[in-house]
N, C-alpha and C positions, 0 to 999 in steps of 0.2 A: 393749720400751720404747714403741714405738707403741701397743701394746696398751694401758698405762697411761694413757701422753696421751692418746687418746679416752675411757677412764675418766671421766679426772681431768676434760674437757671437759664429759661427760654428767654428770657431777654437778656440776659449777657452776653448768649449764643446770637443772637439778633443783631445787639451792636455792634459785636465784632466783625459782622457780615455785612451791615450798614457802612463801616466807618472805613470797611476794605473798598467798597463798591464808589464810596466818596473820594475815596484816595486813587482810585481807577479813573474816575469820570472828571478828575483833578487834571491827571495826566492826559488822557484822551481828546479832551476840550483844548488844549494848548496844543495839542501835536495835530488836529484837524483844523483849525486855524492857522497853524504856521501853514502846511501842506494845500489849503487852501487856498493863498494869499499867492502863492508860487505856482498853481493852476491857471489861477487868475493871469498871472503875469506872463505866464507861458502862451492861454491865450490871445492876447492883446501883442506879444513880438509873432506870432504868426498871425495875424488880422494883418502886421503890416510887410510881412514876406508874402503873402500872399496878393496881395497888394501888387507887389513888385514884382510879381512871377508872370511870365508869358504861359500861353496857355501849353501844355504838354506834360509829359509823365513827371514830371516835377513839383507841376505846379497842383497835380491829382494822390502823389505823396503826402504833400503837404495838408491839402484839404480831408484827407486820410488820418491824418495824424490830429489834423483840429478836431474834428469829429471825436475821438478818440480821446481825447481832453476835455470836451464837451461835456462827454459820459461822465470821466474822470470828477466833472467841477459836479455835476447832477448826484451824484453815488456821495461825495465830499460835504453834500448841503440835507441832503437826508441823514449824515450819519451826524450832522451837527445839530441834529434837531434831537435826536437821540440821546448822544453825549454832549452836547453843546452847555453850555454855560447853564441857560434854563432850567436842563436836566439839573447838572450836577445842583443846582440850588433847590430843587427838586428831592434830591438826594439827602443835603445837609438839611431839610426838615424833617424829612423822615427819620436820619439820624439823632435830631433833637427830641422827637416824640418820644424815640424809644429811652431816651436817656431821661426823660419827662417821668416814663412809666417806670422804668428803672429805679427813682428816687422816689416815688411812691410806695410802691411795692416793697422796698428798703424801712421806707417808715411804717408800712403797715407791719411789718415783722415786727421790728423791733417795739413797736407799740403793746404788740400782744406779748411777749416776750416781756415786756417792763409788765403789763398785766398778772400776767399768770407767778411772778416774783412775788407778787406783792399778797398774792392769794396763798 
């Protein structure tokens, strides 16, 4: 029976740390997306300033600055692989598992517990 109640304890401690990390990887996934989306579009209005630029210290700012966005969209698509949607569904199974074992381990108590009444 002790054996179960520190179970039953580690996974509550579990959940809560799951169901935080889902609720992080919730927010994360929408805010690399938005911030994404707006990389995107920052590249593509300097593809067409760049375009339109004569060549000189202007036109080598600029290409400074795309480069520099570049990074920005590369560093943006790795952290969405991460936290990206994938992940977080990644996340809400893992959160289901423990809550799986959770009601297990709930029933195994109280089974022994209805047992040992009855003796």
């Amino acid at each position: 029976m002790t054996w179960a109640e520190k179970e039953k304890a580690e996974l509550t401690f579990k959940k809560l740390s799951e169901d935080y990390q889902t609720t992080r990887f919730e927010t994360s996934s929408l805010e690399i997306e938005a911030i994404l989306k707006g990389v995107l579009a920052e590249l593509k209005a300097a593809d067409v300033v760049l375009d339109a630029l004569p060549d000189g210290p202007t036109k080598e700012d600029e290409l400074k600055k795309k480069v520099k966005l570049e990074y920005k969209k590369f560093l943006l698509e790795n952290r969405k692989v991460s936290y990206g949607v994938v992940a977080l569904l990644q996340k809400e199974l893992d959160l289901q598992r423990v809550n799986n074992e959770l009601e297990e381990v709930e029933e195994f108590i109280s089974a022994v517990t209805t047992r040992k009444a009855t003796l």
